[in-house]
C-alpha positions, 0 to 999 in steps of 0.5 A: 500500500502506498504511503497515505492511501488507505484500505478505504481508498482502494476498496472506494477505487475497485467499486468504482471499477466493479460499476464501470464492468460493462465499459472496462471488459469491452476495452480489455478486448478491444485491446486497450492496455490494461495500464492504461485503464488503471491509470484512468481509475486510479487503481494498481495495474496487477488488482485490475488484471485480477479482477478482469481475470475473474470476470473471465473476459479474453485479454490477448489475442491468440498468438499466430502460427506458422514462420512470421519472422521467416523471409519467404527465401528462409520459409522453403 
């Protein structure tokens, strides 16, 4: 906890989160980093990925398959 915020605050800062899940979960799958959206509510980034990860909401994308670093001479 840092210096000068108290429990009250972070419960205060993850309700608010709690209101806004409809909003926060379509922006996590749009892609928008999860930094920034704890930077816009004043919450810690690893509280926020917690309580998006228990909503169950997709967060990255799929990695892609297949030789995307390889030059087309390399892929034979």
């Amino acid at each position: 906890m840092r210096k000068g915020t108290t429990r009250a605050d972070y419960a205060r800062r993850e309700s608010v989160v709690l209101t806004d899940r409809a909003q926060i979960s379509a922006r996590v799958q749009a892609n928008v980093p999860i930094r920034r959206i704890a930077e816009e509510y004043g919450i810690d980034r690893r509280t926020l990925a917690r309580i998006v990860d228990g909503w169950g909401v997709p967060r990255r994308p799929p990695n892609r398959k297949g030789h995307a670093n390889l030059s087309p001479c390399k892929r034979q």
